[in-house]
C-alpha positions in Angstrom: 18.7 -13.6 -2.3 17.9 -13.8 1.3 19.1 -16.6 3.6 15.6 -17.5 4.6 14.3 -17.3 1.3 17.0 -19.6 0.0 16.3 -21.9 2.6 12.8 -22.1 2.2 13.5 -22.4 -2.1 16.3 -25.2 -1.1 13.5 -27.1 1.2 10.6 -27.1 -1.1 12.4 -28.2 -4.4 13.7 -31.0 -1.8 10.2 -31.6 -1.1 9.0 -31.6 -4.7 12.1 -33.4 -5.9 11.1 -36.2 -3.3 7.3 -36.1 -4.3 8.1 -36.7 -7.9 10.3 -39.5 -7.0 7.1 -40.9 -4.9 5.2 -40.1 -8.1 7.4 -42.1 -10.7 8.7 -44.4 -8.3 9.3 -47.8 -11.0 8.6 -45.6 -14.1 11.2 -43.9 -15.1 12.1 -47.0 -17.5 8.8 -46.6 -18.9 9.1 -42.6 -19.5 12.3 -43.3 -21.7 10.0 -45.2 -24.6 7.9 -42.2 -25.1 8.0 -40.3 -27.8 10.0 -37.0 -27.8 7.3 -34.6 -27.7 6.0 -36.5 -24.7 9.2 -36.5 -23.0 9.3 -32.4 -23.2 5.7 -32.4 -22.0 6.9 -34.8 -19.3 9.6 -32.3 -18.0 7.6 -29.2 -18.3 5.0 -30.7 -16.3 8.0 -31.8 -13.8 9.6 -28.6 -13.6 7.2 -26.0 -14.4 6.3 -25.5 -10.7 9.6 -25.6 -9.6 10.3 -22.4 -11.9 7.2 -20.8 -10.7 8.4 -20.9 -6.8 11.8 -20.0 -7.9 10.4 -17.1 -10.2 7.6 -16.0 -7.1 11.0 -16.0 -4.5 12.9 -13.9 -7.1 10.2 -11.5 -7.0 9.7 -11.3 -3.0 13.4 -10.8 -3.1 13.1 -8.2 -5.3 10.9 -6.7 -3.0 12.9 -7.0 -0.2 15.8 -5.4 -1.7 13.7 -2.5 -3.1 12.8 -1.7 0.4 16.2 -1.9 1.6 17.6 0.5 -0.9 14.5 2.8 0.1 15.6 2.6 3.2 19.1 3.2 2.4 18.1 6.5 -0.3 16.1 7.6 3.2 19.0 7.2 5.5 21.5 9.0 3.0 18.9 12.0 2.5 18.5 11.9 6.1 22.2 12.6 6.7 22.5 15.1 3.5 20.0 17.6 5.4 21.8 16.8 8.7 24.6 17.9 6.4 23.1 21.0 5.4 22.1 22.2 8.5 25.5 21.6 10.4 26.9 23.5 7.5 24.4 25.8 8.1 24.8 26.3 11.6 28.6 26.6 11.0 28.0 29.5 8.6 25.9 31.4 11.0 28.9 31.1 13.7 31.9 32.2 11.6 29.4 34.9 10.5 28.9 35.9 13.8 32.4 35.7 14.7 33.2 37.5 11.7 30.5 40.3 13.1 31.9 40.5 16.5 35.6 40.9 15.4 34.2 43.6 13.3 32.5 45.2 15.6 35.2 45.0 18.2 37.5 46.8 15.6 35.1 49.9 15.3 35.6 53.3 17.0 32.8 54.9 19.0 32.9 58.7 19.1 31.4 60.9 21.3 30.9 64.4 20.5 30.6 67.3 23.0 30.5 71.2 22.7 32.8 72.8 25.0 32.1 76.2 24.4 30.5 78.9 22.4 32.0 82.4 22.0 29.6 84.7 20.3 28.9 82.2 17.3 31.6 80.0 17.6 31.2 76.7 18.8 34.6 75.1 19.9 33.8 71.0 19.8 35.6 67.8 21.3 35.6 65.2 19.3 36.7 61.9 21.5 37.1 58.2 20.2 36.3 55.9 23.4 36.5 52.6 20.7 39.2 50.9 18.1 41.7 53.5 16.4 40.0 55.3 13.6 42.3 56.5 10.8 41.7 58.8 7.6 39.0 60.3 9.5 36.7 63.4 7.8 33.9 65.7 9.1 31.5 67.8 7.7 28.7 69.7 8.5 25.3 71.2 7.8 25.2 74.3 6.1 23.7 75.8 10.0 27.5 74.9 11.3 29.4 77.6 8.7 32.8 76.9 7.8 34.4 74.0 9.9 38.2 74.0 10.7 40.5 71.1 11.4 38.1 68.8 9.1 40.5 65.8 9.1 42.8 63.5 11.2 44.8 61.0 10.1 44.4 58.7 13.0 42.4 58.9 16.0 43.5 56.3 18.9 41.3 54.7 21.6 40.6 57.7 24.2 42.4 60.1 22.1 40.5 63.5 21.1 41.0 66.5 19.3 39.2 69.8 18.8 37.7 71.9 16.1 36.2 75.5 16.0 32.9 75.6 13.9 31.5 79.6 12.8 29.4 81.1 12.3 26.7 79.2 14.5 23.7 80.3 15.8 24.1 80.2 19.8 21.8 77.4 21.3 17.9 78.3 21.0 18.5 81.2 18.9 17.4 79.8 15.8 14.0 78.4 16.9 13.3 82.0 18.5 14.4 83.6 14.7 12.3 81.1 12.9 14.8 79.1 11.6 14.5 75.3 11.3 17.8 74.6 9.5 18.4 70.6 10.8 21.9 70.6 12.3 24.0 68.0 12.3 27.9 66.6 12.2 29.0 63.6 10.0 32.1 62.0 11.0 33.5 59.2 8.1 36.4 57.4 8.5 38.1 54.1 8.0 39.0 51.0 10.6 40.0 47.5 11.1 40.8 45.8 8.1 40.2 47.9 5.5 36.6 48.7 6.4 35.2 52.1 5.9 32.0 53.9 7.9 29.7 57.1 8.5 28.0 58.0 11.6 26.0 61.0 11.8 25.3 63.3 15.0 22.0 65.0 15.6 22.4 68.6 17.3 20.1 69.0 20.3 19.9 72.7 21.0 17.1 72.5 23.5 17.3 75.3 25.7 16.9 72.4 28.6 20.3 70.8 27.3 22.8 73.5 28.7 25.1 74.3 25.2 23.7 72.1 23.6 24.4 68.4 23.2 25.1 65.8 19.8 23.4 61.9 19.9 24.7 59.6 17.3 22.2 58.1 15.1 23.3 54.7 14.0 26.5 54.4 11.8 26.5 52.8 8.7 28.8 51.5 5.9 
């Protein structure tokens, strides 16, 4: 119970105890020749109120205490879903963390015709990001047979070259009708154990020179 409400339970039984002494001040002699029945009628009559403050301070205690554990359950849940969201929070930085070390461990090629004689294209392939290993290439069927279709490992601002025939020169196949889509696929692993695909789109837009290759976005 509550330090005040003891007090104020302590000071009013105090009171009552001194009002019933007022009360049966020089008859207490008298009380002990009643008969038992009257005797217990006697006390419950005494004490009943006292019982009845004590029983109503119980209950505002009660109270008191249910708020305080309300209070306490709110604080706790409070704290859970600060919790939560630091955890959160946390999750979302290691996974960007884990994102940028990925992202710094990827290769970046960049793909460039050098040359065509007659219907041979000769292409660079050069790798201006993270060492790429096991690498592969092929082709659409408008590229022909491709040589030199794999390469071990390819190092930061390393390239290497392979021939692709029979092509159809630059603008050629738009002026013979043909609307094969052309296009270069490059897979290959990195990093730590991670494996990816990027495509290249062939531009052969008579404005582009010999032609040019734009990545479309990589994926896993």
């Amino acid at each position: 119970m509550s330090r005040k409400l003891s007090i104020l339970g302590i000071v009013l039984t105090a009171a009552y105890a001194w009002l019933l002494y007022f009360i049966f001040d020089g008859r207490i002699v008298e009380s002990l020749t009643m008969d038992p029945n009257e005797i217990g009628d006697l006390l419950a009559g005494m004490f009943g109120p006292l019982a009845i403050l004590w029983l109503i301070l119980g209950f505002f205690q009660q109270g008191i205490e249910l708020r305080q554990n309300t209070r306490a359950l709110e604080l706790q849940a409070e704290e859970l879903k600060n919790s939560v969201e630091q955890q959160r929070e946390l999750a979302n930085a290691a996974n960007v963390q884990i994102k940028y070390a990925k992202e710094s461990q990827k290769p970046k090629f960049v793909l460039q015709p050098s040359s065509f004689a007659g219907t041979s294209m000769k292409l660079q392939i050069k790798n201006v990001g993270a060492p790429a290993t096991n690498l592969s290439i092929i082709g659409s069927s408008g590229f022909g047979n491709i040589s030199n279709r794999q390469c071990s490992l390819l190092e930061r601002n390393s390239e290497f070259s392979i021939n692709i025939e029979p092509v159809i020169p630059p603008g050629m196949n738009r002026a013979m009708g043909i609307e094969d889509h052309y296009w270069i696929s490059l897979e290959y692993e990195f990093g730590n154990g991670y494996s990816e695909q990027t495509v290249f789109d062939y531009d052969d837009d008579p404005g582009a020179g010999i032609g040019r290759f734009i990545a479309r976005k990589s994926h896993a």
